[in-house]
C-alpha positions as CSV (number, residue, x, y, z in Angstrom):
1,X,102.2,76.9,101.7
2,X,104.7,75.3,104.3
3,X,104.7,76.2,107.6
4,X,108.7,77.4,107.0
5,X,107.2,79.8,104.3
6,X,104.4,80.7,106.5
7,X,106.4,81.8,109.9
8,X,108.8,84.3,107.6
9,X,106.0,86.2,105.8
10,X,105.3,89.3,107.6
11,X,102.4,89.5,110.1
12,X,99.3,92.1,109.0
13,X,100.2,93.8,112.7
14,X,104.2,93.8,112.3
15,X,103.4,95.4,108.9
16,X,101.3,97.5,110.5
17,X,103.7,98.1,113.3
18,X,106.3,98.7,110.5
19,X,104.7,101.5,108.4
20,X,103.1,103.2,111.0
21,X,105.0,103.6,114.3
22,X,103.5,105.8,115.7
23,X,100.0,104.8,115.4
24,X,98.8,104.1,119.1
25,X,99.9,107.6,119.7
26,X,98.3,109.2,116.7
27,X,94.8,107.5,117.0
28,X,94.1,109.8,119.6
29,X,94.6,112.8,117.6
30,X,92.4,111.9,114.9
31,X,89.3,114.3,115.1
32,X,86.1,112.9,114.8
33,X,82.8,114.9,114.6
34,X,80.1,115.6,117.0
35,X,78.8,113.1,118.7
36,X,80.9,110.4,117.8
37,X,82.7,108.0,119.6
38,X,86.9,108.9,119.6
39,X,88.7,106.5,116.8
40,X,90.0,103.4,118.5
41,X,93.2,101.7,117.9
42,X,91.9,98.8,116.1
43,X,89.6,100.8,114.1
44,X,92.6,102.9,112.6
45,X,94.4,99.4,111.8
46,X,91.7,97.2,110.2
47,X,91.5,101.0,107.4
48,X,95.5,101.0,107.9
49,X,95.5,97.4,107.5
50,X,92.9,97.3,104.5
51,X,95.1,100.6,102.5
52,X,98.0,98.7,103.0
53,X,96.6,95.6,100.9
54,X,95.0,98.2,98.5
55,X,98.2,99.5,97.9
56,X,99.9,96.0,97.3
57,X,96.9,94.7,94.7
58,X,96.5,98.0,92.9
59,X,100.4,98.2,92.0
60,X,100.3,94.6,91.1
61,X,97.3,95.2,88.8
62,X,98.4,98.2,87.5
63,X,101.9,96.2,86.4
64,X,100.3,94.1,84.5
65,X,97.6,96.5,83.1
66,X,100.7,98.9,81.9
67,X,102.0,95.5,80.1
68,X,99.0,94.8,78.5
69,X,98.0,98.2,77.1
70,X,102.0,98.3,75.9
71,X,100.8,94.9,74.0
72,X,98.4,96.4,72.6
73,X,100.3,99.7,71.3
74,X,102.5,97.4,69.9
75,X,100.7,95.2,68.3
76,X,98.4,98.0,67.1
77,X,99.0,97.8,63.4
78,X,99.7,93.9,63.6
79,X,96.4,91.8,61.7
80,X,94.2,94.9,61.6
81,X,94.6,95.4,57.8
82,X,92.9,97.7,56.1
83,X,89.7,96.9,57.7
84,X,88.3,99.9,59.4
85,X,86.0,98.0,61.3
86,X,88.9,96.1,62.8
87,X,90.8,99.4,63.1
88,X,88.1,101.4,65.1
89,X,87.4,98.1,67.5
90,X,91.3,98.3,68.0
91,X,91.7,101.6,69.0
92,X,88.5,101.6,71.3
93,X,90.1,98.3,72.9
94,X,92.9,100.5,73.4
95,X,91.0,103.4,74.8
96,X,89.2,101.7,77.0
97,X,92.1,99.8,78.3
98,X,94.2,102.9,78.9
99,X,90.8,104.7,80.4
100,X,91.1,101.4,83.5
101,X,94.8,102.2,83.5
102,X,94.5,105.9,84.5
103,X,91.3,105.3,86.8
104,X,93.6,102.6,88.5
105,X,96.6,105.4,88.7
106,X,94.8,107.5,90.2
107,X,92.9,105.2,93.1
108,X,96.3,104.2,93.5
109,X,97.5,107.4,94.6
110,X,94.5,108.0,96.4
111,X,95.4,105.1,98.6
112,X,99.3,106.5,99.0
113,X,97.9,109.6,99.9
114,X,95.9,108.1,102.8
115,X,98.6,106.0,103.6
116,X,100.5,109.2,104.3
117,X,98.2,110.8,105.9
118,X,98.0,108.4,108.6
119,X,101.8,108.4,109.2
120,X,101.5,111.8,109.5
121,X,99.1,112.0,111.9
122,X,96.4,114.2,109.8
123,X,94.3,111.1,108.7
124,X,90.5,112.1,109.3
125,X,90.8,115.7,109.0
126,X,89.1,118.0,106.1
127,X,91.8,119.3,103.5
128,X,89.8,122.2,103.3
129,X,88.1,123.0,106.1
130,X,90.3,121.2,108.7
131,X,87.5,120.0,110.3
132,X,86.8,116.3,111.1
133,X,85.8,114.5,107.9
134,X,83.5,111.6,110.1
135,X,84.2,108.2,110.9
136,X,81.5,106.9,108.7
137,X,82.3,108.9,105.7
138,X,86.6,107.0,105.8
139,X,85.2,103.8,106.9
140,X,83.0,104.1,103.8
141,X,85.8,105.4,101.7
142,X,89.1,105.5,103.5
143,X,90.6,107.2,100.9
144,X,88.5,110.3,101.5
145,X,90.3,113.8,102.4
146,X,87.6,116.3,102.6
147,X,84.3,116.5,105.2
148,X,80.8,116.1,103.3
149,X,80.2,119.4,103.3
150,X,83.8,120.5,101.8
151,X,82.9,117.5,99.0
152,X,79.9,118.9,98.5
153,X,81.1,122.7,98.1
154,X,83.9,121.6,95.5
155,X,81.5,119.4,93.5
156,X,79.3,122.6,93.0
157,X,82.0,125.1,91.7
């Protein structure tokens, strides 16, 4: 890549800047659980920072997942003959391949969601509960929206 190209791409911390304005302010809102150290600035950025590019790579992927499974539905009948074998080995291609597209769906919104969450200032805190959720459990998985114990409870009804 040339330097030229290299200077206009965006920055991770312009980006950063960009999409979430407010983030120095906001970092010292999110809760944290007993005992733990208060989120730092550059803590919030590098998950920030990391959602951001999960975001980017899972639309990508997903754009060209939705092309291929739309391959495959259309070339669904095309060569299989009458050949059940061939038939049953085409539709579980097709299964699984839609199975990976959903899965990737939903992760994708996961991220979003995240994404929001920290614009809005109520990144780290329990959907449920409202209580902190724990540094260790988002750096983990950033993506998370309820504390242990909330998982936990909704896992068991």
């Amino acid at each position: 890549m040339s330097k030229a190209t290299h200077a206009t791409e965006p920055t991770r911390k312009s980006v950063l800047k960009e999409t979430f304005p407010d983030l120095a302010r906001d970092v010292k809102s999110f809760p944290v659980r007993d005992g733990e150290d208060p989120w730092t600035l550059a803590e919030i950025q590098g998950l920030a920072g990391d959602l951001l590019a999960d975001r980017d790579r899972l639309e990508a992927e997903l754009a060209a997942a939705d092309r291929e499974l739309s391959e495959l539905l259309r070339n669904s009948g095309d060569g299989a003959g009458d050949d059940q074998a061939d038939y049953g080995s085409s539709a579980l291609e097709r299964e699984q391949e839609l199975t990976l597209v959903n899965n990737m769906r939903d992760l994708l919104a996961q991220t979003k969601h995240a994404i929001e969450r920290i614009k809005a200032g109520t990144y780290a805190t329990c959907e449920m509960t409202g209580l902190p959720i724990g540094k260790a459990r988002l750096q983990a998985f950033p993506r998370a929206t309820l504390s242990v114990e909330a998982k936990a409870r909704e896992e068991r009804r």
